[in-house]
Structure formats: structure tokens, C-alpha cells
C-alpha positions in Angstrom: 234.6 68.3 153.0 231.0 68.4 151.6 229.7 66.6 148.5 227.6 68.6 146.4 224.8 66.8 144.7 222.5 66.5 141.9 219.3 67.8 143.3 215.9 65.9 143.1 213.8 68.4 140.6 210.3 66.8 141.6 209.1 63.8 142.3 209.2 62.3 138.8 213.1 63.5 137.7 215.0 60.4 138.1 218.2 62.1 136.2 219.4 65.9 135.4 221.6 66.9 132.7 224.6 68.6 133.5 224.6 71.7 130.9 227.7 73.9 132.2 230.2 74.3 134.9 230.3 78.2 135.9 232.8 77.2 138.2 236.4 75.3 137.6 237.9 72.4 139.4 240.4 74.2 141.9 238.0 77.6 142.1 237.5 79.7 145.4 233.6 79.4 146.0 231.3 81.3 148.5 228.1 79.7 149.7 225.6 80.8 147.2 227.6 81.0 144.1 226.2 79.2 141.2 228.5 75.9 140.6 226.8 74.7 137.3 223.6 74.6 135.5 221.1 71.6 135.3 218.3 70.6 132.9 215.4 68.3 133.2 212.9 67.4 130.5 210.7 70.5 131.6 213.3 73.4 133.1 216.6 74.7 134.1 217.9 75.2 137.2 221.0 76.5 138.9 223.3 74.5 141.9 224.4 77.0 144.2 227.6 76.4 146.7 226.3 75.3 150.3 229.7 76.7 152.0 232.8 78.6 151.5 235.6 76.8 150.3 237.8 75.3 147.3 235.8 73.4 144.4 238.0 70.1 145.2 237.0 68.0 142.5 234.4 67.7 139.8 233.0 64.1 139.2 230.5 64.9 136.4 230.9 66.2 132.9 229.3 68.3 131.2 226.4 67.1 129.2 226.4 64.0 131.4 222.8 62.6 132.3 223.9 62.1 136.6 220.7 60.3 138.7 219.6 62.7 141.2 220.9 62.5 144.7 224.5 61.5 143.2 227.6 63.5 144.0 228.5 66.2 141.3 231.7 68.1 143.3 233.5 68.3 146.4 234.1 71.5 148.3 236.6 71.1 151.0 239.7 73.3 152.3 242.7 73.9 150.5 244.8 70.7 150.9 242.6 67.9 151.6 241.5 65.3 149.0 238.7 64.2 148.0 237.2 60.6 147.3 238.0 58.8 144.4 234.9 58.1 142.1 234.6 56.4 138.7 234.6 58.9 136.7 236.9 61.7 135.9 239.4 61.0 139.1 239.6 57.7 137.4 240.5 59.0 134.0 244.0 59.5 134.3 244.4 56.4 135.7 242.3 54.9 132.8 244.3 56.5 129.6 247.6 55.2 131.7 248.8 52.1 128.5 251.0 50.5 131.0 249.8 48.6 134.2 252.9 47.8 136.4 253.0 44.9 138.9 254.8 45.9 141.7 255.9 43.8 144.7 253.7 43.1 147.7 250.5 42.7 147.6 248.5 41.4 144.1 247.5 44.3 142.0 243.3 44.4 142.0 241.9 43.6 138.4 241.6 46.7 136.5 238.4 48.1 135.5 235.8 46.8 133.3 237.2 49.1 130.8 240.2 48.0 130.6 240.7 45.5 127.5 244.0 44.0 127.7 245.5 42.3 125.1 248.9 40.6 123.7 251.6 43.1 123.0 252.7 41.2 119.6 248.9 40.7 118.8 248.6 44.8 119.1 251.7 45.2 117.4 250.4 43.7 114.4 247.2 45.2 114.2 248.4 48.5 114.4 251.1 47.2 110.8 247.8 46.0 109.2 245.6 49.0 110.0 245.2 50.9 107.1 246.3 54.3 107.8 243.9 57.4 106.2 247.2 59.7 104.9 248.6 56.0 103.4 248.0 55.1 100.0 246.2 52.5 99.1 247.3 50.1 96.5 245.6 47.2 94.3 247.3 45.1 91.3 246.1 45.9 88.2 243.1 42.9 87.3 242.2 43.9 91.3 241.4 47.5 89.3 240.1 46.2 86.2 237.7 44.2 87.7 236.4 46.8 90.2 236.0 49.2 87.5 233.9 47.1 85.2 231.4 45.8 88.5 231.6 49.2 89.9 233.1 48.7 93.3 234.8 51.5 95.2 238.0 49.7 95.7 240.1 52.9 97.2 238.2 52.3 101.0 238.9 48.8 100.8 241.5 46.9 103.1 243.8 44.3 101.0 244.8 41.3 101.4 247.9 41.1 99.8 250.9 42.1 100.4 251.5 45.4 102.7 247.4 45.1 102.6 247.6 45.3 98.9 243.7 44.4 97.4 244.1 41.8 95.0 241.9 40.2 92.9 240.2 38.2 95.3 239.2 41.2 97.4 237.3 42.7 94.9 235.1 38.9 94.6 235.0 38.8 98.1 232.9 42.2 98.0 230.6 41.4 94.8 229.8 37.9 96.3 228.9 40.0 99.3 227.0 43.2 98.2 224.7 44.7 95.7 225.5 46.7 92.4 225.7 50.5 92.8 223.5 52.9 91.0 225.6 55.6 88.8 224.3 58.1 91.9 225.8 56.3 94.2 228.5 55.6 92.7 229.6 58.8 91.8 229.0 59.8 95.2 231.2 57.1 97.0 233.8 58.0 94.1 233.5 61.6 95.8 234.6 60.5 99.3 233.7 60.4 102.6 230.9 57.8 102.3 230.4 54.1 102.5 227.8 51.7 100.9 226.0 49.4 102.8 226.0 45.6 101.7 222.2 45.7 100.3 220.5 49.1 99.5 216.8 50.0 98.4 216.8 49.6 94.9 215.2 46.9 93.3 217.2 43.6 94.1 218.7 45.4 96.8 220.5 47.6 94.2 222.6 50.3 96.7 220.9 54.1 95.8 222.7 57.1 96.2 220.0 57.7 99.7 222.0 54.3 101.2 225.4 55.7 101.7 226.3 56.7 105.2 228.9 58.5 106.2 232.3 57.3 106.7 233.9 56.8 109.6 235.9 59.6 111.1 234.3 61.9 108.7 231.6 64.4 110.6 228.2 63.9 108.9 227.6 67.4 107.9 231.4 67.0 105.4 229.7 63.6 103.9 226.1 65.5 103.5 227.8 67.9 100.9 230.1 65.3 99.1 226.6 63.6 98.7 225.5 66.5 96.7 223.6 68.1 99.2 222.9 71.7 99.2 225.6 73.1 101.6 226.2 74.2 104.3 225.0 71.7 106.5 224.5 72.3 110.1 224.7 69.4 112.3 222.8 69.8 115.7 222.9 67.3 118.4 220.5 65.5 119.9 220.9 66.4 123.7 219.6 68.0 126.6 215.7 69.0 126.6 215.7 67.8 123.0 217.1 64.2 123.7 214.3 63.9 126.9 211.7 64.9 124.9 212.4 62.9 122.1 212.7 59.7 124.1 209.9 60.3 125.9 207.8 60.8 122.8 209.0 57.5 121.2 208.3 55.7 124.8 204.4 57.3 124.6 204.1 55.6 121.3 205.6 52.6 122.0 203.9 51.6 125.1 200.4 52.9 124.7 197.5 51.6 122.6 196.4 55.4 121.4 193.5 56.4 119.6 192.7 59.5 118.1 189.2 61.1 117.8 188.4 63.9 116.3 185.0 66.6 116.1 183.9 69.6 115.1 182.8 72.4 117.7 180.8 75.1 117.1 182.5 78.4 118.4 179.6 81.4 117.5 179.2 81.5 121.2 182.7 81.9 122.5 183.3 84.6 119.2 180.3 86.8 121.1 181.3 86.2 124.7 185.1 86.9 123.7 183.8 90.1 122.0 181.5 90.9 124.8 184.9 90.6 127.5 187.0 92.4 125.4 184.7 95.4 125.2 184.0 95.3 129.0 185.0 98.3 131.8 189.0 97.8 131.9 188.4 98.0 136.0 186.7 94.0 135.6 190.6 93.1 134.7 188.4 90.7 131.8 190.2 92.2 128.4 193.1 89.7 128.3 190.4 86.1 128.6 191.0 84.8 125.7 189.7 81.8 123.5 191.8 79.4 124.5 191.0 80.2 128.4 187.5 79.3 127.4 188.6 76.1 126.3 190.6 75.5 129.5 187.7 76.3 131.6 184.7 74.4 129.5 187.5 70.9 129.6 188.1 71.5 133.7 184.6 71.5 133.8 183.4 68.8 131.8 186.5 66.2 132.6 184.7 66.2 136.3 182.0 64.5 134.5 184.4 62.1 132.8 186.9 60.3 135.3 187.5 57.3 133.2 189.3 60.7 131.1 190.7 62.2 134.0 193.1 59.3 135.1 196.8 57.8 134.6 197.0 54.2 133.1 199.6 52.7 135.7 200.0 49.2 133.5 198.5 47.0 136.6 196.2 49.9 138.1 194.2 53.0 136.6 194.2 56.2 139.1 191.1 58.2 138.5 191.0 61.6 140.4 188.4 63.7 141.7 189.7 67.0 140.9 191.4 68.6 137.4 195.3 69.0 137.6 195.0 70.5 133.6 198.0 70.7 132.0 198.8 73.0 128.8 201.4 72.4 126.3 203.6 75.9 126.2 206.2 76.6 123.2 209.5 77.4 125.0 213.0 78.3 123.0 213.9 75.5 125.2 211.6 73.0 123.9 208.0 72.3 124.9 207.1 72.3 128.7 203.4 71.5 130.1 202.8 73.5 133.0 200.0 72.5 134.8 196.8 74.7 136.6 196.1 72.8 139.9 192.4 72.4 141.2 191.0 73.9 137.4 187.6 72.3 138.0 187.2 74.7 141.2 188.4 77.9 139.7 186.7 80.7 138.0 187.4 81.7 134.5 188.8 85.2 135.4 191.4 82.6 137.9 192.3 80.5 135.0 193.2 82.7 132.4 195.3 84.5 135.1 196.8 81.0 136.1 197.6 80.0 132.6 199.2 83.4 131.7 201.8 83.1 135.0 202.5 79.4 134.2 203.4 80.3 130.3 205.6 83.3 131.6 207.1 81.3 134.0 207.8 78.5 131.3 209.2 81.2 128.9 211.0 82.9 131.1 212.6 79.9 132.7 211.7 80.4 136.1 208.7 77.6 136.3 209.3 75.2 139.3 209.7 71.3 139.1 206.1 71.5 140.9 204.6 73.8 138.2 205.8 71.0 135.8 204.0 67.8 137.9 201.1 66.3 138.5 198.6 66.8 135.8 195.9 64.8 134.9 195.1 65.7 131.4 196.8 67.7 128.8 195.5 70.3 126.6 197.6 70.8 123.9 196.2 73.9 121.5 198.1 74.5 117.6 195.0 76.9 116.3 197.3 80.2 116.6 199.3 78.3 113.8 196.9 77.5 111.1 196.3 73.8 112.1 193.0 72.2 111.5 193.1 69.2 113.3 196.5 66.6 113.9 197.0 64.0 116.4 198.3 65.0 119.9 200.5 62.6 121.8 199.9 61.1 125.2 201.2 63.2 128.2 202.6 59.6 129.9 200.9 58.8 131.8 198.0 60.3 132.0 195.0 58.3 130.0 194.1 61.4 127.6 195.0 64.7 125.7 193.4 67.0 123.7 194.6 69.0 120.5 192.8 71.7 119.6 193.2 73.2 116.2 192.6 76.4 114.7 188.4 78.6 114.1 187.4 78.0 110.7 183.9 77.9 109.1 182.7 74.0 109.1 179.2 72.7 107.7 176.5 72.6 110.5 172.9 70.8 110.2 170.3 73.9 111.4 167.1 73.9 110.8 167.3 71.1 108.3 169.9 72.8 106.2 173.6 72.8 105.8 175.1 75.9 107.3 178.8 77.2 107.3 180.1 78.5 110.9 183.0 79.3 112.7 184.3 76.2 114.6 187.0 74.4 116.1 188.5 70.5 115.7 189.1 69.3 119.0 191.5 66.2 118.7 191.4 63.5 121.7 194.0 61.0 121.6 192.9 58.3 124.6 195.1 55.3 125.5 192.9 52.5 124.8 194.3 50.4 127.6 193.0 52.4 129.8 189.4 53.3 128.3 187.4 52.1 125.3 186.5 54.6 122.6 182.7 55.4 123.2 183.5 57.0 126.8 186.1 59.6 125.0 183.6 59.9 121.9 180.7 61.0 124.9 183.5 63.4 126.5 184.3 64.8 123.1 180.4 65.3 122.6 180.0 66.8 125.4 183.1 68.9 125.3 181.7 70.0 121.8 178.4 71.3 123.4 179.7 72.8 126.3 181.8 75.2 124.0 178.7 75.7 121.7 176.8 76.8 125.0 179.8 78.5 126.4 177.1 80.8 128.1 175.3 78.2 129.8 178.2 76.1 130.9 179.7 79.7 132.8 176.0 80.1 134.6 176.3 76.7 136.0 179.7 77.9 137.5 
């Protein structure tokens, strides 16, 4: 019998998500099928069968987040059983309602899971739970009374008789919450939502924007009850998505960042783009592009900057003596940041080749873990959008990035007069932890003239 696990994706993956089992528990497999499919915060990848045999058991769900090096499966022959793990071998066990003591020896204490709890005690809960198909009744002043403070009485749970709300019910909730605003009210009178105690309206009046949804009700059903324009499609927050999205709000959280922003000129790189793009098609120079400029000018003037070109380790800063630049890539997947090893020491024509196989992989999802690891700054570039300038986030946990928004004609000083030229807003967002403003202000400055003599930065090689 051989466990199958999760695979370690890179040095940095501490967990995979599971996305889909191609194979069922109980399956005929031959070494090299695909078992299931895996997701990391930067790719997918596939888990092959190592040997022939039957797909024993599956341990992990799909959607689950399972820590590398953890069994997923168990392929085995026909007959033999596999462990028991907490997970789904357990489940049977764990929906069971009975636990039997038999003779012998003492029964070990169920799992943490487990609540147990006094058979009369559960017997009466269930009599007092209200049920959603039951009717829900309330004596007559109970009514009056909600009417006239407007309190939604028909979600409330009674009291009285046969949980019957009573007067005292309706007290207990005006002692206890806000009034209602006519939208809200109208709104909870709808169904499917459910006022908070306090809300945002003055004195904590409850606004139609404070209901939540009801319990049991899917979120999308209480959107359009809420007057919402409808449909509404729920998507969930999983996968790539969820990663992302907790990494972002760690980045944020954890590092003192400051943004930075200056104009470059970009005449130069308009000519010398111009200039590539008419050369001999057998130079293999037409497809350079701007943004390859900007790759190679920021590999060559980070060498010149290592207090920019570092990771902020909370108790140690790592500066490095070469560039591992990163690049932010749009994927249907969700963004990756592939990264061009050794940039400082390659040539532009390199580069631009580089970047283009990195973004392909990325889109095509066949980038490697490897691809994905080990940069030292990020370059992340919104100017094929329309954006001017914004404020890029830090690439954790590396010590800077750099947005670089779209060519548009900016006032220059020339000659002692105000001129308008093409340029570009570069954005650099530094954690301050790790440097102090001026150093990124003199990178940015020199960054800005590098790109202004793009000419002169490519003779010094």
C-alpha cells in the first residue's frame, strides 16, 4: 500500500488546495494517471498515480487547504485496508447519534467533536426550536405593540406558551435594539433578513444597508428581497482567490508601506521603441516592447540600490547582490508574479524574451513553482489599462515594488519653460521598516533618469 501525498510546490508552499478528484474512491489506477488537481497561490498542478493499483481511500476533500507532505489517498491491492485518518474514514463514525458501551474494555473518549449532551435536555430543545414551516403566533397587545414601535415580530421566538411571543417579548427587543427606518423595515417585512441590534443611522437608528441575511437563507435570495437589482450571483471566496486575498490583507497589515510616486520622461524610449520596431526582422528586435525597457532600466539601476533590492525578515534584512525581478501577470486564474532570474546580467533582447515565456507560461498554466519563487523586487505595470498612477502592494516579503502607470503628456521644466511630454508615473511602494523614504526617493530619481536616457543606460550595458 502506498500513500499518495500532497506534494511540496516550492520552497515557500506550506499548503495546496485540493480543486478536483479525477479519480473515485474504489477506481482502478495506472502509474501516471492524474488522481486530482492542486492549486497554490501562484499555479495548478496535477498528482499523478506512482503505481498500479486500486484508489483505496481518499482522505482529503475537495476544496480542502491539506499542508504539503500530508497523505491525500491510498493506493493498495484489492482487499486490503487502509489506515484510518481523521478525516473522511472518520465520518461515518462521526454522524453515528448513538455511542454504545460495550463490555470489556472502557470505550476511548470520543473525539473532540463530539458534543454530548442529556437526552431530556435535547428533547426539549428540539419542542422549543421554532420550526421554519411552523407558524408563528403572538397575542394580540404582543401585535399591537410591535406594530406601533415597528418590530418585525414574525422571526421572533416566544415566550409563552407553545413559544407564543407575548407582550413582554416584544419589550424585551425595544429595550434591546434601535428603531428601524421605513427601508428597513419594509425590507425585513419582505423576508429573509434580520436586523442587527444597533444600525448606522443616527442614534444607532437600523438602515435598510444593516440587514444581513437570515439564517438558512443563501445571500444572493436575501440580496433581491433587499431590493437589489436581481439576479445576484454569489461567488465564493476560494482557491487562488482566497490565497491572494489573505495574502494581500497580511501585506497591509504587517508592513509600514509608503508610497512614492514621480513622473518619467519617456521621449527616449518612444524613439528607441520606434527605431526596434523598424529594424531588419533577422535582429529578432520587433517584439521589445516598452515595458521590457522598463524591466531592463529597474534590473539595472536596483544594482545600485540594495537597501531596494532586499526582503524585510522582521529581525534581519537580506540584501542581494543580484536582481531576481519579478512581474505581476494577469491570469484567468488570478494574478501570478513570475520572476526573470539574474535580470541585472542579461541583455535587453534576453529580457524581453524571458518575460514573454514566463507570461505564456503563467497564462497557459504550465509556470513551475520555481518560476513563481525567489524574487527580489516586483514590478507591477497597469499603463496598457489607462491608469495614471495607484498604489502597488508589497510582494511580501520583499522590501519594495513598483507600479508603473500608463504614457501621457506631463509638464516638464526645459529650458526655463513649462513643456508638455510624453511620460510615465512610476509608483514605489517601500516598507518603511525596512528603509527610510529618501533611499527609495534617490532610486525613484534615478529610475526616472535612467528611462529619460534609455540610450545611455543600454551603452553602459
Amino acid at each position: 500500500m502506498t500513500e499518495v501525498l500532497m506534494p511540496r510546490q516550492g520552497q515557500s508552499v506550506e499548503s495546496c488546495i485540493l480543486l478536483a478528484w479525477k479519480k473515485k474512491q474504489g477506481d482502478k489506477v495506472a502509474k501516471g494517471d492524474v488522481l486530482c488537481e492542486v492549486e497554490t497561490d501562484k499555479a495548478t498542478f496535477e498528482i499523478e498515480a506512482g503505481e498500479d493499483g486500486i484508489l483505496l481511500s481518499i482522505v482529503a476533500d475537495e476544496g480542502a487547504d491539506v499542508p504539503v507532505l500530508t497523505p491525500i489517498a491510498y493506493i493498495g491491492k484489492a482487499g486490503e485496508t487502509p489506515p484510518i485518518v481523521s478525516g473522511r474514514e472518520s465520518k461515518s463514525r462521526a454522524e453515528s447519534p448513538v455511542l454504545l458501551q460495550q463490555s470489556g474494555p472502557p470505550m476511548p473518549p470520543p473525539p473532540s467533536n463530539h458534543i454530548l449532551v442529556d437526552e431530556k435536555e435535547l428533547s426539549l430543545a428540539i419542542r422549543n426550536y421554532p420550526s421554519s414551516k411552523s407558524r408563528v403566533h403572538a397575542s394580540p397587545r404582543a401585535r399591537r405593540l410591535a406594530e406601533a414601535k415597528g418590530v418585525i415580530w414574525q422571526n421572533l421566538r416566544g415566550t409563552g406558551p407553545h413559544g407564543r411571543i407575548v407582550e413582554k417579548d416584544i419589550v424585551s427587543v425595544l429595550q434591546g435594539s434601535q428603531p428601524l427606518s421605513p427601508a428597513a423595515k419594509a425590507s425585513l417585512l419582505a423576508g429573509g433578513l434580520s436586523a442587527p441590534a444597533s444600525g448606522s443611522g443616527p442614534g444607532g437608528r437600523v438602515m435598510a444597508g444593516d440587514l444581513v441575511p437570515a439564517a438558512g437563507l443563501p445571500a444572493s435570495a436575501a440580496l433581491q428581497t433587499a431590493g437589489y437589482p436581481g439576479p445576484v450571483e454569489e461567488v465564493p471566496v476560494k482557491g487562488i482567490r482566497k490565497i491572494i486575498a489573505e495574502r494581500m490583507l497580511h501585506s497591509l497589515q504587517n508592513h509600514a508601506q509608503l508610497t512614492m510616486s514621480a513622473p518619467a520622461d519617456a521621449r527616449t524610449l518612444q524613439e528607441f521603441r520606434k527605431k526596434i520596431k523598424d529594424s531588419p526582422e533577422s535582429l529578432g528586435l520587433g517584439g521589445i516592447t516598452i515595458n521590457d525597457f522598463i524591466l531592463y532600466a529597474v534590473s539595472r539601476v536596483l544594482i545600485r540600490h540594495p537597501e531596494l533590492n532586499a526582503h524585510w525578515m522582521g529581525d534581519r534584512i537580506l540584501r542581494f547582490s543580484r536582481v531576481h525581478l519579478a512581474f505581476a501577470v494577469d491570469t484567468p486564474r488570478g494574478l501570478m508574479v513570475p520572476v526573470i532570474r539574474n535580470a541585472d546580467l542579461l541583455s535587453l533582447k534576453q529580457i524581453s524574451a524571458e518575460a514573454k515565456r514566463l507570461a505564456a507560461a503563467c497564462l497557459e498554466g504550465g509556470v513551475s513553482p520555481e518560476e513563481l519563487s525567489g524574487g527580489t523586487f516586483t514590478i507591477s505595470n497597469l499603463g496598457a489599462l489607462g491608469v495614471d498612477s495607484f498604489t502597488p502592494v508589497l510582494n511580501t516579503p520583499q522590501a519594495a515594488i513598483l507600479g508603473v502607470g500608463t504614457m501621457s503628456p506631463k509638464p516638464f521644466m526645459e529650458n526655463g519653460e513649462v513643456i508638455f511630454v510624453p511620460a510615465l508615473t512610476l509608483s514605489l511602494t517601500i516598507d518603511h521598516q525596512a528603509l527610510d523614504g529618501v533611499p527609495g526617493a534617490r532610486f525613484l530619481k534615478d529610475l526616472c533618469e535612467a528611462i529619460a536616457g534609455f540610450d545611455i543606460l543600454l551603452a553602459q550595458g
